[in-house]
TITI-395908 format. One record per residue (C-alpha): residue number from 1; residue in one letter; y, z, x. Coordinates in Angstrom, 2 decimals. Example, Ala and Ser with C-alpha at 12.3 -4.5 7.8 and 13.67 -1.06 7.14 Angstrom:
2
[1; "A"; [-4.50; 7.80; 12.30]]
[2; "S"; [-1.06; 7.14; 13.67]]
***
This chain:
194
[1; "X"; [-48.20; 39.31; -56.51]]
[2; "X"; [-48.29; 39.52; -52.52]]
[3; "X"; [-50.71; 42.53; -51.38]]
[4; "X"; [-49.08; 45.02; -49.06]]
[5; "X"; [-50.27; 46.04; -45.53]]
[6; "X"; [-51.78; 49.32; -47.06]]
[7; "X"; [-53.63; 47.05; -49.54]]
[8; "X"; [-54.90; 44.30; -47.03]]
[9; "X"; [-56.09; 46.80; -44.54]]
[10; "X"; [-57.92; 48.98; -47.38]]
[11; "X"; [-60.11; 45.51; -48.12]]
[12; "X"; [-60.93; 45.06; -44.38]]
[13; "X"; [-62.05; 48.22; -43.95]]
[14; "X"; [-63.89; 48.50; -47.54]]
[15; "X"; [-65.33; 45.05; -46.24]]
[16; "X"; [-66.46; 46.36; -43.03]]
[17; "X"; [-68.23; 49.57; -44.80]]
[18; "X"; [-69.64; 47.14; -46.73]]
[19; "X"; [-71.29; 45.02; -44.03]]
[20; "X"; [-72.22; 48.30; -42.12]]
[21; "X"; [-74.71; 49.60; -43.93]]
[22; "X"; [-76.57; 45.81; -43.93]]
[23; "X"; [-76.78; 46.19; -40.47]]
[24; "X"; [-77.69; 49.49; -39.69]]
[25; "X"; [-80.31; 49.47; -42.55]]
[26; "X"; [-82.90; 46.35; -42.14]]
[27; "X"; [-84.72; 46.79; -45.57]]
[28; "X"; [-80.97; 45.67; -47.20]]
[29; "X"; [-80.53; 43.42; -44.58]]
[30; "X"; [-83.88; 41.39; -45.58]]
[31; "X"; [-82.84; 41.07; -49.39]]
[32; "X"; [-79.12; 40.09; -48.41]]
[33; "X"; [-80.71; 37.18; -46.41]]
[34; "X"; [-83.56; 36.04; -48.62]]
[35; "X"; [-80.96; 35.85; -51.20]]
[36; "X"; [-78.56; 34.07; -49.03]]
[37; "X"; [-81.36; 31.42; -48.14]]
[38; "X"; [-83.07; 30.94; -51.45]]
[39; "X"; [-79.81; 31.10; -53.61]]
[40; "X"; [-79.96; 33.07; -57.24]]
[41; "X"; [-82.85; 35.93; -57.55]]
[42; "X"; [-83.81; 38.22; -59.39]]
[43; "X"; [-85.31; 41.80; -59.04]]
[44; "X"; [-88.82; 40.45; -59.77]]
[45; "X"; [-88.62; 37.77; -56.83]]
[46; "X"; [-87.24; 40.25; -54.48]]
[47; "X"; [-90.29; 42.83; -55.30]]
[48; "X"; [-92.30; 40.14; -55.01]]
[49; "X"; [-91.89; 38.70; -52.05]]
[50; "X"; [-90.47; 41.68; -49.82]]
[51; "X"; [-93.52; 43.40; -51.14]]
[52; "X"; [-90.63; 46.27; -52.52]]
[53; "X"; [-90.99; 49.14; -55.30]]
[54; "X"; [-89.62; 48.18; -58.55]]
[55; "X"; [-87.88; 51.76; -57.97]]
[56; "X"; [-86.92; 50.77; -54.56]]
[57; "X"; [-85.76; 47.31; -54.99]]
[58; "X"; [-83.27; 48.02; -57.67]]
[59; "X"; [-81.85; 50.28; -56.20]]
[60; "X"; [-81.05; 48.43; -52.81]]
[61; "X"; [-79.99; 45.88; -55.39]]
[62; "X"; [-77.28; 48.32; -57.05]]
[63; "X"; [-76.32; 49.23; -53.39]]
[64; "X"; [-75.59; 45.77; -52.44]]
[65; "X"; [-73.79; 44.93; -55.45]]
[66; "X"; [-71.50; 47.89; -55.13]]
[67; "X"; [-71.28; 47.52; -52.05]]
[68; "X"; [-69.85; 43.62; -52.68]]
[69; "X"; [-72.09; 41.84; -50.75]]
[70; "X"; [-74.35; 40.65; -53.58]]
[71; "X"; [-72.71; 39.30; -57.13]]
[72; "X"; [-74.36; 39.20; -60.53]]
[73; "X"; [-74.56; 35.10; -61.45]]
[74; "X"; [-76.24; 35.84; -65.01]]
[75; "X"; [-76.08; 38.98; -67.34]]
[76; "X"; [-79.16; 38.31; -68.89]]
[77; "X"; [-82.16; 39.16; -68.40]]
[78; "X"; [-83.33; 39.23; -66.04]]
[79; "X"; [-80.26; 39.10; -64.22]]
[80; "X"; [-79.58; 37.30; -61.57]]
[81; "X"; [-77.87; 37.82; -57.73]]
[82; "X"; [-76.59; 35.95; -55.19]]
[83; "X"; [-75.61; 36.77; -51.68]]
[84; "X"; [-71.93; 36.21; -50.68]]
[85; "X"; [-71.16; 34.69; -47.92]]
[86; "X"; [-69.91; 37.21; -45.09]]
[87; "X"; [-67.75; 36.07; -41.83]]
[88; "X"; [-66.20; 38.67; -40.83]]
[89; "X"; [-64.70; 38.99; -37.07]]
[90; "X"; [-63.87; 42.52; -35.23]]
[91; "X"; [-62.91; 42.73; -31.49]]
[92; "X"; [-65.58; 45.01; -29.31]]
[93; "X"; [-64.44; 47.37; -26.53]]
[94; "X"; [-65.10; 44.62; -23.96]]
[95; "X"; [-62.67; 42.43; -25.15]]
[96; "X"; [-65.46; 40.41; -26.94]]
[97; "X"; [-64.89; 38.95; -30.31]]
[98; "X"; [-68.19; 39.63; -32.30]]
[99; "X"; [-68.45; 37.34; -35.92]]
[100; "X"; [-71.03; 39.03; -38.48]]
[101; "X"; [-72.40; 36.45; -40.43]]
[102; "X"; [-75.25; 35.60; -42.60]]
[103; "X"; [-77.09; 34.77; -39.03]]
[104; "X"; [-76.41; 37.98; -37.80]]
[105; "X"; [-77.68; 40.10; -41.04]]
[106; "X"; [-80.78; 37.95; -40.60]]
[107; "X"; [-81.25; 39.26; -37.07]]
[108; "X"; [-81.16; 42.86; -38.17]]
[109; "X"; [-83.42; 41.91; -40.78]]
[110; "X"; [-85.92; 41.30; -38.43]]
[111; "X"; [-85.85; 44.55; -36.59]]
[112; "X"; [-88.56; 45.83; -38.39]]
[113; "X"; [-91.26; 43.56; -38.06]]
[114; "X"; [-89.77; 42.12; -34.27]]
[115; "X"; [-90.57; 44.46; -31.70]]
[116; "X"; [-88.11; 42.32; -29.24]]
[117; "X"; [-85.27; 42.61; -31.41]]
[118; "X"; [-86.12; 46.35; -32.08]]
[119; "X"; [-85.39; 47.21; -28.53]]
[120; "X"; [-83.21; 45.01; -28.03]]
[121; "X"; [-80.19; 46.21; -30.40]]
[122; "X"; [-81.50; 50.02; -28.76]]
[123; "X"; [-80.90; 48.95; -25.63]]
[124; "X"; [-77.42; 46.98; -26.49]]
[125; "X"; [-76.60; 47.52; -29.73]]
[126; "X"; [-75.43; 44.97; -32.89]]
[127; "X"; [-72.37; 43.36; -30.80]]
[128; "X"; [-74.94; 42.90; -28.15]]
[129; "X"; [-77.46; 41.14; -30.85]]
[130; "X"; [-74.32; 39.20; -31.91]]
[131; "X"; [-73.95; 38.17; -28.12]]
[132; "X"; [-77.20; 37.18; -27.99]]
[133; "X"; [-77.47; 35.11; -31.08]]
[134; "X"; [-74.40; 33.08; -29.72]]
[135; "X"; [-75.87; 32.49; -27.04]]
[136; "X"; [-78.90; 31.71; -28.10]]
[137; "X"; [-77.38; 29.09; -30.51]]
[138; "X"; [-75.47; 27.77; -27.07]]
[139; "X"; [-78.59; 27.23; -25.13]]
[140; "X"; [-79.98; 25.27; -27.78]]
[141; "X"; [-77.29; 23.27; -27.82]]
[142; "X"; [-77.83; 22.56; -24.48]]
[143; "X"; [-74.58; 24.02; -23.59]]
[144; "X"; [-75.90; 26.96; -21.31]]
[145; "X"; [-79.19; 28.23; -19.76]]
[146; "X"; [-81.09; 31.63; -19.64]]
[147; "X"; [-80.50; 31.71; -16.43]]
[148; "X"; [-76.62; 31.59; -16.92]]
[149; "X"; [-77.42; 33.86; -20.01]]
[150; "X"; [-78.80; 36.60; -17.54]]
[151; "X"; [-76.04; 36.89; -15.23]]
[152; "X"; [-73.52; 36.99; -18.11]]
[153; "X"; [-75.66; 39.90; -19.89]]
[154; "X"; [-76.41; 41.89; -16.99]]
[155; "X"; [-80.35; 41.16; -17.84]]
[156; "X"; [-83.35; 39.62; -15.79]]
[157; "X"; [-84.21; 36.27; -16.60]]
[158; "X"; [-87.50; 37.50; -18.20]]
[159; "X"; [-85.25; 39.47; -20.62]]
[160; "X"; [-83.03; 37.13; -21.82]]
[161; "X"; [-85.34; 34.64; -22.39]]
[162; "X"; [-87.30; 37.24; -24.31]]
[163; "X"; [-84.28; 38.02; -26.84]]
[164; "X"; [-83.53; 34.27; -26.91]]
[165; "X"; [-87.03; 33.27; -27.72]]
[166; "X"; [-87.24; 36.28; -30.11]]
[167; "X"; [-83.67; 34.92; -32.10]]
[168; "X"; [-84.51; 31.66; -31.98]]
[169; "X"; [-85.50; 31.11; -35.36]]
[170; "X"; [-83.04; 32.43; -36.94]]
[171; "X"; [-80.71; 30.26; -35.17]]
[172; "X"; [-82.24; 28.03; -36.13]]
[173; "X"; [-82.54; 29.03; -40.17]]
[174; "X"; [-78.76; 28.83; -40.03]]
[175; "X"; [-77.87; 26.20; -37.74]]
[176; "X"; [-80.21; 22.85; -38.03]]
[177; "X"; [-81.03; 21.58; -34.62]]
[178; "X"; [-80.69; 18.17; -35.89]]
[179; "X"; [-76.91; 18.99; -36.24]]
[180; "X"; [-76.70; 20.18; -32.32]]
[181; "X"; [-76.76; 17.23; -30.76]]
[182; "X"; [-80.09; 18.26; -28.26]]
[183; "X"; [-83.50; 18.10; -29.47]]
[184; "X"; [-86.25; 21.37; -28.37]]
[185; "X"; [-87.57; 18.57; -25.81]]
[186; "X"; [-84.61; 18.06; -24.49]]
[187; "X"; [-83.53; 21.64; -24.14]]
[188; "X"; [-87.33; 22.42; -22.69]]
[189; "X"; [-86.99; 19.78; -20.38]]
[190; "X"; [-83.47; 21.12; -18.79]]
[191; "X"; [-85.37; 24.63; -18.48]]
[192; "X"; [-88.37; 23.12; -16.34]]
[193; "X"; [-85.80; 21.78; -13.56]]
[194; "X"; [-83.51; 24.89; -13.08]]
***
């Protein structure tokens, strides 16, 4: 049975809500991508290695699940979750298409214990993070510089190559560099002669 307008846009925007809160809150944001990255977990894992509350951690857990993000991949115990795999695309106010992804959650998730990326999404907020991740996935592609980067963002060289150095690992946690077609050497090297 076709789905009518009223329908479709209800799931955008209960898909949107749903993404929301992983990036305005970083402590969901870090279980969303450790899940996404290691596959099926469980509570125990997540308490474990976030270092969470047993209180705390299922209840982000419940959250997320509710929420749609995670999904329950065995009912017994203990269960198990998985992250599910979010692209979703909205249009900024600058006429900027912005993609939240599993790369992007994994920025936000870094807020907290990256004082670069703290400031950064202050200063420009999560489209601008998403900007900047893009980017920084470009430049190691060899496709652009900071330089470049700078003028485009309306930021001083020593700025943009702080929030590219600062996202650079989780560009690369999502995209291998092996798959880009430039090696770090090369894209070094290109840096040293501009």
């Amino acid at each position: 049975m076709a789905q009518s307008a009223a329908q479709s846009n209800g799931m955008i925007i209960r898909d949107f809500l749903s993404v929301a809160d992983l990036l305005e809150q970083p402590s969901l944001a870090r279980i969303y991508t450790y899940l996404y990255l290691e596959g099926d977990g469980t509570v125990a894992e997540l308490m474990d290695t976030l270092d969470l509350a047993q209180g705390t951690a299922y209840s982000y857990v419940n959250r997320l699940t509710e929420a749609g993000v995670l999904t329950v991949t065995s009912d017994s115990p203990p269960k198990q979750y998985r992250a599910v795999d979010i692209q979703l695309t909205v249009s900024g106010a600058d006429d900027r298409t912005y993609t939240i992804s599993p790369a992007l959650i994994a920025a936000v998730a870094r807020r907290t214990t990256d004082e670069t990326i703290d400031s950064y999404i202050d200063r420009r907020g999560i489209h601008g993070l998403a900007v900047a991740l893009t980017y920084t996935i470009s430049r190691d592609r060899g496709e652009t510089t900071h330089r470049l980067i700078a003028s485009d963002l309306d930021l001083s060289p020593p700025e943009a190559e702080a929030i590219l150095q600062a996202l650079r690992p989780v560009a690369h946690e999502f995209v291998p560099i092996e798959d880009w077609g430039a090696s770090v050497a090369d894209v070094v090297d290109a840096e040293e002669f501009e």
